[in-house]
C-alpha positions, 0 to 999 in steps of 0.5 A, spaced: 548 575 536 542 575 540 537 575 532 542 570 529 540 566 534 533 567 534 534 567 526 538 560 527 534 557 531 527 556 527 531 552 521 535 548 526 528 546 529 525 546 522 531 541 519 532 537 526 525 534 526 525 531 519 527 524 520 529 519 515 529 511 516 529 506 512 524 500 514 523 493 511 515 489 509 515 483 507 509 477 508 510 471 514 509 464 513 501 465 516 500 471 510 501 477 515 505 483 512 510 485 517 514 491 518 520 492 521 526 497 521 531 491 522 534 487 516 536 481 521 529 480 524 526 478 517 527 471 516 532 469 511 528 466 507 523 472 506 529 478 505 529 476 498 522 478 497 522 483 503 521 491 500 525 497 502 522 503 504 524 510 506 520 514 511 520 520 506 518 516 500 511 513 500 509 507 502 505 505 495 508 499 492 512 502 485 510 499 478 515 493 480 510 491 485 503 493 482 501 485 483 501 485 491 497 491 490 492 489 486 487 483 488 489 477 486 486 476 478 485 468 480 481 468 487 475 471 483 472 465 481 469 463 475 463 466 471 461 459 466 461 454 472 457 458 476 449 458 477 444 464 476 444 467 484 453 466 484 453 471 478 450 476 482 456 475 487 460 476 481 459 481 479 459 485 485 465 482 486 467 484 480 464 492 481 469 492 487 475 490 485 474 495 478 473 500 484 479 498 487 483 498 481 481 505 479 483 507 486 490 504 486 491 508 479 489 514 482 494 513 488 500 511 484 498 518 480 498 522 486 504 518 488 508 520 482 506 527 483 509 528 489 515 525 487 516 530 482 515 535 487 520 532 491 525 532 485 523 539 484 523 541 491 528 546 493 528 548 500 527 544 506 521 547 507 519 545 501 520 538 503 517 538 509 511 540 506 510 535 501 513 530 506 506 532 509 502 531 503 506 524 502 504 522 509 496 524 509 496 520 501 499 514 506 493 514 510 490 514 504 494 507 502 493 504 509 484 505 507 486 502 500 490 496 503 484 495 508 478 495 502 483 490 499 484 485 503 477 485 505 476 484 498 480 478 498 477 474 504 470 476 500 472 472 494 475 468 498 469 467 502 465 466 495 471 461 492 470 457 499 462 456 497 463 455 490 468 449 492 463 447 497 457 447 492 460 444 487 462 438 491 456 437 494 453 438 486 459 431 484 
């Protein structure tokens, strides 16, 4: 009795400890992206675009989502309408947002890896592991969407400065 229990217990630490919770993302009316595990606390206008996510899937958007997670295509501003010294922030910003993309494939990547794994997983332990590996390619997601949305307030920064020039040029 006494090995059964010693047999029994591990697994059952070991299986009791992986948790799975369903949590909602959605964007408020000021732009933030919100999280929440309750469907009733998003707003009735927001639920048709808020994403359903489970704690043992990865938190990267799947291709149907790809353009929230790639940095707006128009706020880059325009090449011809601007002068020689924008063209340098152009650029830079454009280096930035070519990197970023770069970095998003490689996610989505690992993020189909993993996946693959999970469907091929045959033990609990084998779960656990890649639940582990999903959880370190989270923080991984989390740096990205930071450098995106830094990325985004800096083309924005630059659009506001063009416009701004280009009144004062009118």
């Amino acid at each position: 009795m006494k090995y059964v229990i010693l047999f029994l217990l591990p697994i059952f630490l070991f299986v009791s400890g992986t948790a799975f919770a369903e949590f909602y993302k959605y964007t408020d009316h000021n732009g933030n992206v919100r999280f929440t595990d309750d469907l009733g606390k998003v707003p009735e206008d927001q639920r048709p675009e808020a994403t359903s996510y489970e704690s043992s899937k990865s938190a990267i958007p799947g291709p149907a989502s790809k353009k929230e997670a790639e940095v707006d295509q128009t706020s880059a501003g325009s090449g011809a309408n601007a002068n020689t010294a924008d063209n340098s922030t152009d650029e830079q910003i454009k280096s930035k947002k070519d990197a970023l993309s770069k970095e998003y494939r490689s996610l989505m990547e690992e993020k189909a890896g993993l996946d693959a794994e999970w469907n091929d997983a045959k033990t609990t332990i084998e779960k656990h592991q890649i639940n582990l590996k999903r959880s370190e390619l989270n923080k991984k997601i989390t740096r990205y969407e930071e450098k995106r949305k830094t990325l985004n307030a800096e083309i924005q920064a630059h659009n506001a400065s063009m416009n701004k020039d280009k009144r004062k040029n009118e």
